[in-house]
N, C-alpha and C positions, 0 to 999 in steps of 0.2 A: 659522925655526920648526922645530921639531921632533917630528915625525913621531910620532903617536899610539899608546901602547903597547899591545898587545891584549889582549885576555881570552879564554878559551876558556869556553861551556858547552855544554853537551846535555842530555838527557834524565837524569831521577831526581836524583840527588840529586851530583846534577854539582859543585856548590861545594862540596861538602862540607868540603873545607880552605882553601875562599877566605879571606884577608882581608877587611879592608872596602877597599873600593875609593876611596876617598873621601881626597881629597890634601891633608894638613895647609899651612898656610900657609908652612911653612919648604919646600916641595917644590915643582920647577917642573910645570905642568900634567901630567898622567896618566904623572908618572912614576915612581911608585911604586904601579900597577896592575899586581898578579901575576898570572902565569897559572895556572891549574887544568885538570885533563883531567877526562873526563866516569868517571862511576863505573864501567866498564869499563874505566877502563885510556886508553880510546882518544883520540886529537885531538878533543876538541868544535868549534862552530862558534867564529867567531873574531869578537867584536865589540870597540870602543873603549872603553875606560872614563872613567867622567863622574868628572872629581874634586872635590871638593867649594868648592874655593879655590884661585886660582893666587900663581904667585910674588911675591910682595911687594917683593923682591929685583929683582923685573927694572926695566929704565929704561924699556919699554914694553908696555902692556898687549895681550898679543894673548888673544884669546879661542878659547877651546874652537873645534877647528877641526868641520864636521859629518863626520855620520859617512856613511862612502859603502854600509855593512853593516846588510842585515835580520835578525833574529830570524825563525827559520822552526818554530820552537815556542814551547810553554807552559814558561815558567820553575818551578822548584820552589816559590817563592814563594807561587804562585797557585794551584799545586796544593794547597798546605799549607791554603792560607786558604780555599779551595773556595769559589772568584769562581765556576765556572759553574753552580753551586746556588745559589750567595747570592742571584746576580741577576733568579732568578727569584722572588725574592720581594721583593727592594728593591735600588735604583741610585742613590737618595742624591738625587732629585728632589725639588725645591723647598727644600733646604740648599745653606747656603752656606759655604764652605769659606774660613777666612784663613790663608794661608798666609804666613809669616813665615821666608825665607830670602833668592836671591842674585837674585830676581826673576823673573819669570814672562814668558817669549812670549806673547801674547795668540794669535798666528797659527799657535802650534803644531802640530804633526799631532796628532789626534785629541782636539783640547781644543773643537775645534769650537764657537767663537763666544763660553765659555761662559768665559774669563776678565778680568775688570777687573782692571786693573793700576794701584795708586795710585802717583801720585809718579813717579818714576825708574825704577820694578820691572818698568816693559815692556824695560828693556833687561836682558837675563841676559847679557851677557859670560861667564860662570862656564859656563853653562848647569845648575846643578844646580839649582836653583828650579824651572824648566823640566819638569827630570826626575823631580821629586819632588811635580809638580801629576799628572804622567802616571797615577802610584801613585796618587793617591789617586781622580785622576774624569777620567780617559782614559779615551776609546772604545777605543782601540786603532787605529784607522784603517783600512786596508785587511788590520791581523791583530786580530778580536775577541777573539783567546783572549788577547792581550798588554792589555787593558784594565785600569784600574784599581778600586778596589775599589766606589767609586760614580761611576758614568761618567756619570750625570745631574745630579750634584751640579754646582753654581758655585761659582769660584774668586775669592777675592778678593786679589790678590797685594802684596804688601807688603815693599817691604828692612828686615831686618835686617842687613846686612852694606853696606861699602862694593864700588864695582866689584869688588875681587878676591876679594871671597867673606870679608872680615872681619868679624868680628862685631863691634857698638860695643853697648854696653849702653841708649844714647840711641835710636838707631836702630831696636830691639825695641821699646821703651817707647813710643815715639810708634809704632809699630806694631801694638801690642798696642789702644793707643788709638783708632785710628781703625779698628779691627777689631769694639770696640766699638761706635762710634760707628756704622757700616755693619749694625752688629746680626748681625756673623755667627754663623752656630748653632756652627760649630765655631772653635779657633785656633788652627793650629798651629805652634807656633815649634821650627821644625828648628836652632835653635842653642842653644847652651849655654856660659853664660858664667862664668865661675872666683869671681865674686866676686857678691855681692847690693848692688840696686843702689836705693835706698828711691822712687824714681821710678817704677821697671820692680813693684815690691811692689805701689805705690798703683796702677797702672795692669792689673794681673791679678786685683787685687780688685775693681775695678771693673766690669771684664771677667765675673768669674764672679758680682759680683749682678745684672750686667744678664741674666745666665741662659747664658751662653758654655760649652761644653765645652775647655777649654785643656790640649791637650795637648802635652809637651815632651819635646824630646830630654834624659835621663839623664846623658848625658856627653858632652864633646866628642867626635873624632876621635883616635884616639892620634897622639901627635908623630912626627914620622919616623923619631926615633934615640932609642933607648935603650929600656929594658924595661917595661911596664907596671907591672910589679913593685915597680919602685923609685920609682912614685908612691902615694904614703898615699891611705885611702878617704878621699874628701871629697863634699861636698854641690855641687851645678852649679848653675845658674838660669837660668830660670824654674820650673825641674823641682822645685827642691826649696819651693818657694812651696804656702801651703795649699791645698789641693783642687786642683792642677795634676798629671793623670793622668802620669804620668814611665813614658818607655817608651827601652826598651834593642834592642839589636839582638841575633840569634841566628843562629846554623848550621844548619843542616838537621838536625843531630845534636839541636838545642833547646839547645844551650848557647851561650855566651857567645866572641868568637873570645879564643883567649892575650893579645892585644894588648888588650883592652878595659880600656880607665880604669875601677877600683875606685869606687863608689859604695853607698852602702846606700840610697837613694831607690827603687830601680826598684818599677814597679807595674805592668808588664806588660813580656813580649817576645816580636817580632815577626819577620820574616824579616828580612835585614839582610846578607846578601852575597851574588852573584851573582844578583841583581836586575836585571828586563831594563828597560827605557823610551826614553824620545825624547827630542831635547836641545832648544833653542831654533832651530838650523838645521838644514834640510832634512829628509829623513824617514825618515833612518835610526835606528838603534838601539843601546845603549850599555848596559855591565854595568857595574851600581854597589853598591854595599856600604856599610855604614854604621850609625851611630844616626841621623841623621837618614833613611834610607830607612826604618827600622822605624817612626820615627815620621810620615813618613807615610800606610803603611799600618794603623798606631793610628788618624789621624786620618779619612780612608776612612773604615773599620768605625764609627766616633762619628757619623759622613754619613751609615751605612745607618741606624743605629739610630737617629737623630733623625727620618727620614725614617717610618720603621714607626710608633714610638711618639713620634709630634709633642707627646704631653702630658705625656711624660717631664722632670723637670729636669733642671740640667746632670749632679749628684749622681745623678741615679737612673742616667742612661747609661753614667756610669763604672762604677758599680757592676756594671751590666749587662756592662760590658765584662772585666770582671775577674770577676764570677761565674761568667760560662759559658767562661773561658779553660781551658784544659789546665795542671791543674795539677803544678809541677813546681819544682824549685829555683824560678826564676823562673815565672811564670802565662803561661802561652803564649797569646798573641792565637788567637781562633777567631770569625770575622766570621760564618760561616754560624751558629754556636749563639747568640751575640749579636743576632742578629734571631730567630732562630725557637723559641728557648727559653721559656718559659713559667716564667716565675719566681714563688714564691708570698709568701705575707707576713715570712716567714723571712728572706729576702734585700734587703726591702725596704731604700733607706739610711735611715739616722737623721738628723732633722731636724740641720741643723750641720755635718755628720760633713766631715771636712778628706779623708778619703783613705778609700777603696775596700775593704771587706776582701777576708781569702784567699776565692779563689776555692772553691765547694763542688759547680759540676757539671764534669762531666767530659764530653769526648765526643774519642774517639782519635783519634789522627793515625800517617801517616806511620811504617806498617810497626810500630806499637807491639801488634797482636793477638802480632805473631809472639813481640817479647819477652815478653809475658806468658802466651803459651801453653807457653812454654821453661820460665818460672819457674813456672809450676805444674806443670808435669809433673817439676822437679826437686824441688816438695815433695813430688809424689805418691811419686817415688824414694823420699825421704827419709824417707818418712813409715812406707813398707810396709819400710824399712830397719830403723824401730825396733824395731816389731812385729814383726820375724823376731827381732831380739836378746832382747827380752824374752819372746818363747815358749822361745824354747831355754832361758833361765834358767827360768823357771818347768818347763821339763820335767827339765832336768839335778837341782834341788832335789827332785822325784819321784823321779827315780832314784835319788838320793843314800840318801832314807827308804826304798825298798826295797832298801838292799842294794847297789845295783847288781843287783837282779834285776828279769830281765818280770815283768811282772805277773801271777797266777795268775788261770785263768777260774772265775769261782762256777759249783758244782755245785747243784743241787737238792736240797735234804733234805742237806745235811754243813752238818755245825753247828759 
């Protein structure tokens, strides 16, 4: 077996050039997890990366080994989404969370009693299932500040993927279905699949009239080789299914990493590399990166806000979620304005309405006063720039009409 590759973070905006961490199916387990140093410059702390799917390739399956490394801070992530404000007003109590990936530990650290695992899904071999329940309603354990976005929420855990973390299109469908059927408030399908599949269709419509918020990952994982570039924009599923919230991953910067699969679906983006959480063994801590880490932190914040407004439809909470996001090329998730916002009839969705509009409130993030105090104080430059040009024209034209001479002072009485 082979010796787990690390990741470094620390403090601010430590990933800032991370990839996703997250290991396509053609890679053997966490070994195409890059390193990052923290935004001085310096060695950050060094944890294992969770990858999303192991080798397919291999003749046996060994599983995500644990990790023997704690996180001894707050990831950037959490600062972005401002968990220890949100919490004080909602943990995502008395919702229930379906999670739809590589399966869920029930005994994990800090899931604390509070997951059922249908089917096979108590085993996570992969461990990103695991890691991706921690984000959305982790306690954190013995580190609170490492919680997820609703730590009171219940988890309903559910494969999508075979053992190795593959995704089958059957496998979601009957996923999605008995996600249904358990009546979970949210659904989150951390997988994304290349083709539509009229099963998996019939089964998230069902889903969203039983009253389900379903939210999906945008895009797979990028491949290991070769350039995002050279794949054309295309539609994924379940993301691109009506009323299914589609959510992308981002940088700290608020953008998208180079490597990210083209899509025009997205309808919100979330933190999504150098994400910290817990795997399925022991209880340590692991940096992971991804569209499926954003979308579980999507599906989180859909936890807090069912929980606040229990009388909201599915429809109204998307909207919710996308109204009060940061708006930017993409709508940037914002969990604390998402509960505390006060929205008025303007915003309200439209009876029907398949998808979420732009967002229309705002609430900053993430060092943005400074950029905007830059850019106005360069219009004010620019501004007292014009007005010195156009007085000097308007006086040089005076001079011109005298001559080129001063001005003569009026006397009294000369006529």
């Amino acid at each position: 077996m082979r010796p787990p590759a690390r990741l470094l973070y620390g403090a601010g905006l430590t990933a800032a050039l991370m990839l996703p961490v997250a290991v396509p199916a053609q890679a053997t387990p966490l070994a195409r997890t890059p390193a990052a140093l923290a935004a001085d410059g310096k060695k950050g702390q060094e944890l294992p990366g969770m990858p999303s799917a192991l080798d397919p390739r291999a003749d046996e399956v060994v599983c995500t080994p644990a990790s023997e490394e704690k996180a001894k801070k707050q990831d950037w992530s959490r600062q972005r989404l401002d968990l220890d404000r949100l919490h004080q007003h909602s943990t995502g109590a008395g919702v229930t969370v379906a999670l739809i990936s590589t399966g869920v530990d029930p005994d994990a650290t800090g899931l604390d009693g509070r997951v059922t695992a249908g089917g096979t899904a108590a085993d996570d071999c992969v461990g990103h299932g695991t890691f991706l329940a921690g984000l959305i309603a982790g306690s954190g354990g013995n580190t609170p500040k490492l919680a997820g976005v609703a730590p009171r929420a219940k988890v309903l855990a559910l494969r999508g993927t075979d053992r190795r973390g593959r995704p089958s299109p059957a496998l979601v469908a009957a996923a999605v279905r008995e996600a249904t059927e358990a009546r979970a408030g949210v659904i989150a399908v951390a997988v994304a699949l290349p083709r539509r599949d009229k099963a998996l269709t019939r089964a998230v419509a069902e889903a969203r009239r039983a009253g389900a918020v379903v939210v999906a990952a945008a895009t797979p994982d990028p491949p290991s080789r070769g350039s995002a570039d050279e794949i054309p924009s295309r539609t994924y599923w379940p993301a691109g299914e009506p009323g299914v919230l589609s959510v992308a991953d981002m940088l700290p910067a608020g953008t998208r990493p180079d490597s990210a699969l083209p899509t025009g679906t997205v309808d919100l983006a979330a933190p999504g590399a150098g994400v910290v959480s817990g795997g399925p063994r022991g209880a340590g801590h692991y940096l992971g990166g991804g569209v499926a880490v954003a979308t579980a932190y999507a599906a989180g914040a859909a936890a807090v806000v069912r929980a606040t407004h229990p009388d909201d439809s599915a429809d109204a909470v998307a909207r919710r979620l996308t109204a009060t996001a940061y708006p930017a090329d993409l709508p940037q998730l914002d969990a604390y304005a998402a509960v505390t916002t006060v929205l008025g009839d303007a915003v309200a969705p439209a009876a029907g309405a398949e998808r979420a509009a732009a967002p229309v409130a705002v609430r900053d993030t993430s060092g943005t006063d400074r950029a905007t105090g830059r850019a106005t104080l360069f219009v004010l430059l620019g501004s007292a720039g014009v007005l010195a040009v156009l007085w000097a024209g308007f006086a040089l034209s005076r001079a011109r009409a005298r001559g080129w001479r001063p001005a003569e002072a009026s006397t009294p009485g000369k006529g």
